[in-house]
N, C-alpha and C positions, 0 to 999 in steps of 0.2 A: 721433704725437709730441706732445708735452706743454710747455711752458713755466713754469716756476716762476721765474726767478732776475730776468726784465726785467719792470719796472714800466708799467703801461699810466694813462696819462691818460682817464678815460674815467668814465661815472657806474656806480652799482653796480646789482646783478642789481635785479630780472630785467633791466634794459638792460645790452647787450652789443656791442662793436666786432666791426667783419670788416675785415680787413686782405688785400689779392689781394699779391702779390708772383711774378710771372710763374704760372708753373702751379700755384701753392700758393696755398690760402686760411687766415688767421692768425682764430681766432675768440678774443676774449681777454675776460676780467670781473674786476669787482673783487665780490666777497663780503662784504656790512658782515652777514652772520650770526655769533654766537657755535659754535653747535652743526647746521653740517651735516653730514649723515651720507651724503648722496649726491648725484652730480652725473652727467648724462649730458651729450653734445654730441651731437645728431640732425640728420641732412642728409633735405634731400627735392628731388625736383624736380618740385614745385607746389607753390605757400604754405599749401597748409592741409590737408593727408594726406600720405600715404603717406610717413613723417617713418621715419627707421630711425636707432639709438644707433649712432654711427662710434666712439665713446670715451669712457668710465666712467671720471672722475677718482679718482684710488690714493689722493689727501690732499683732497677735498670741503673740508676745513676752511680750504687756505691762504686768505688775505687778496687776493691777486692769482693769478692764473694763466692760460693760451693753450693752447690745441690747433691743430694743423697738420696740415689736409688736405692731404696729397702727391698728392690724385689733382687731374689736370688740370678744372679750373673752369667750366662754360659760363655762359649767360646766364641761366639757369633752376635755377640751385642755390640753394637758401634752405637756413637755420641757425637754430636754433632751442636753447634750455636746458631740459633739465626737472633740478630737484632738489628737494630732502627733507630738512626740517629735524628735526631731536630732535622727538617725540613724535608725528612720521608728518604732519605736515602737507608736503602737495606744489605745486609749480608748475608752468607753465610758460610761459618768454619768449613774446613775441612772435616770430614767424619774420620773419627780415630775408634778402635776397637777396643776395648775393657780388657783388662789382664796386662796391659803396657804394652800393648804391640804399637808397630810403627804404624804412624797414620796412611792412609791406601789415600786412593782417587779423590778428588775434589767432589760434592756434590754441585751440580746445576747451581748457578749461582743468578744469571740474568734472567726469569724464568717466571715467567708472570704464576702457571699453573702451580711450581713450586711455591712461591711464596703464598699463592691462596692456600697450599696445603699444611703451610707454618703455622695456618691460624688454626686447622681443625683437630681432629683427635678421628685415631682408629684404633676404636675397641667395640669389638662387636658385640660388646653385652648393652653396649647403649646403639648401634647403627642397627644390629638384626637382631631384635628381642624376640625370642619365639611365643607363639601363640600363648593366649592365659597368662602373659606376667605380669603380673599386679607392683610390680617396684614401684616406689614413688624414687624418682631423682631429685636431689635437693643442687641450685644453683649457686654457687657461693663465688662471694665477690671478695676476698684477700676470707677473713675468720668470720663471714656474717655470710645468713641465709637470705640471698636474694629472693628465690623463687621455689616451688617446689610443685612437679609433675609430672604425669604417668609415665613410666619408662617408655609406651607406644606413643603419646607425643611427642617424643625428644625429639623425634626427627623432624620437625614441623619446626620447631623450634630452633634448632640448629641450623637451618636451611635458612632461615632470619636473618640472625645472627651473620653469617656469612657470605648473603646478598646484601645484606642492607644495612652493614655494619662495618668496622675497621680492629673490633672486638677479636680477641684471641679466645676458645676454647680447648681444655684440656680435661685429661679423668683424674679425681683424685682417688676414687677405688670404683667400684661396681654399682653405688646408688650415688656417688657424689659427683661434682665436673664444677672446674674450677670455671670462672668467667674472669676474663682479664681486659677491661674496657681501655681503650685506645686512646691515649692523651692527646689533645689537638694541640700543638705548640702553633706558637708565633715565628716564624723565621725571621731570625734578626740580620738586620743589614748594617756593619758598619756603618758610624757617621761617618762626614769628611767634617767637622764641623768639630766635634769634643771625641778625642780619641787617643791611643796607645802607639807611640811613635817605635818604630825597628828598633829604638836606642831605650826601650822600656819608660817613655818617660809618658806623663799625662800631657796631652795638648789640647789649647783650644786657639781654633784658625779661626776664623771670621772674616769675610771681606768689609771693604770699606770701616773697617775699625776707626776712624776719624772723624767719620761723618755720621755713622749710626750708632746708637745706642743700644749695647748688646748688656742681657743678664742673664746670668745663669744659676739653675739651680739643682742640687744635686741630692737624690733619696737615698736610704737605702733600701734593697729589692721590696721589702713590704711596704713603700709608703711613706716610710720616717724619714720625715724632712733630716737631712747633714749636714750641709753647708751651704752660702751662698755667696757668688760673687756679685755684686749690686754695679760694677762698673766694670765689664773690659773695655781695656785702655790702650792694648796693644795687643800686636798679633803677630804670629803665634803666642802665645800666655802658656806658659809652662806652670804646671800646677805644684805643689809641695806633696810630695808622695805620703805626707803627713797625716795629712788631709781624709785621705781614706783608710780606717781605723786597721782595716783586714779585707782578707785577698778575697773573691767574688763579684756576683755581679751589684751593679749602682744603677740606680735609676737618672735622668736628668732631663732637665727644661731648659731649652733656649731661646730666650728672646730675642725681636729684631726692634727696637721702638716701640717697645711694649706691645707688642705683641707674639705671638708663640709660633717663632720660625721651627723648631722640630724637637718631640719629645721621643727619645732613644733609649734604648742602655749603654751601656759601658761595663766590658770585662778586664779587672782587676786581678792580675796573675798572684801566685802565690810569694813571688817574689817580694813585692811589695809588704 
């Protein structure tokens, strides 16, 4: 179970709340990242191994959000974050124990074996199925049935997934396992060229502005043509913050003499 809609008081990742409410545990964060692209929630019981992904957030990106352990709590359950921001840099939280205790030791954080173990799931009712079980495992990819097979191939299966993939695996109960596929981002590189000055203002530099013919054109993130300057005429050109209706990212084209010196984005704070 997932929480997006209730707002948590609490400082942002990697720290993280734990909330007991009878035989539930509430694990909740605030996210001050622009571009995450993946977020796990990992239970263990010891502070620092055998950590298994209980639930792969669907939207990484909200601002706030909760997960809710249904299964009954003991004294020895720790919780822990691992996520991934745009261009593959990873973390993970410190593990804190259920009941509100003070968070212990750091889990391995630079750990190549740890993070392949972020992606898999230990539950032995799908890793050592004994003899005769006829389960079918259904695969589900966010509320839809991916795929569905014998509880003895899962491990054929899984072993896939986890050499030959960048896919996250988790158990949602005893016949079911989440699949949480790996979003490929583009790593964005600052222009020098149309950009967001220390002094929050929009700029576009361009060399030789006197002798070359520069235009620019600006989207918003889907494609939708904004606005267009059809002549810089100087340089640095300070843009009207008007211009950009609300705060996010813009798409843009710049020409050098008609032709297409570099097409970018540009991130528009909330200030604006």
């Amino acid at each position: 179970m997932f929480i997006a809609s209730r707002l948590f008081s609490q400082d942002t990742l990697p720290k993280f709340t734990i909330t007991e409410r009878g035989d539930k545990v509430t694990v909740s964060w605030t996210n001050p990242y622009q571009r995450m692209v993946q977020l796990n929630i990992q239970r263990s019981y010891d502070s620092l191994k055998n950590f298994s992904t209980v639930y792969s957030a669907t939207s990484p990106q909200l601002p706030q959000n909760g997960f809710t352990d249904p299964r009954p709590a003991t004294n020895r359950t720790f919780y822990r974050i691992f996520y991934v921001l745009e261009g593959g840099s990873y973390f993970f939280s410190r593990s804190k124990r259920a009941f509100g205790s003070a968070p212990v030791a750091a889990a391995p954080v630079d750990n190549s074996r740890d993070v392949a173990n972020a992606r898999d799931l230990t539950n032995g009712a799908f890793n050592n199925p004994i003899a005769g079980d006829k389960r079918m495992v259904a695969i589900k990819i966010k509320d839809s049935i991916f795929r569905k097979l014998p509880v003895t191939a899962f491990r054929s299966f899984r072993d896939s997934i986890l050499r030959q993939t960048k896919d996250t695996i988790y158990s949602i109960n005893d016949t079911s396992i989440g699949l949480s596929p790996f979003v490929v981002v583009e790593i964005y590189k600052t222009s020098s060229y149309v950009f967001i000055s220390k002094d929050g203002y929009i700029n576009v530099s361009v060399p030789q502005v006197n002798d070359k013919k520069y235009h620019v054109k600006f989207f918003e993130e889907n494609g939708t043509a904004l606005f267009e300057i059809h002549m810089v005429k100087e340089s640095p050109l300070i843009l009207d913050k008007s211009n950009f209706i609300h705060s996010g990212w813009f798409l843009f084209e710049l020409y050098e003499d008609n032709k297409l010196k570099e097409k970018n984005r540009l991130f528009v704070p909330k200030e604006f």
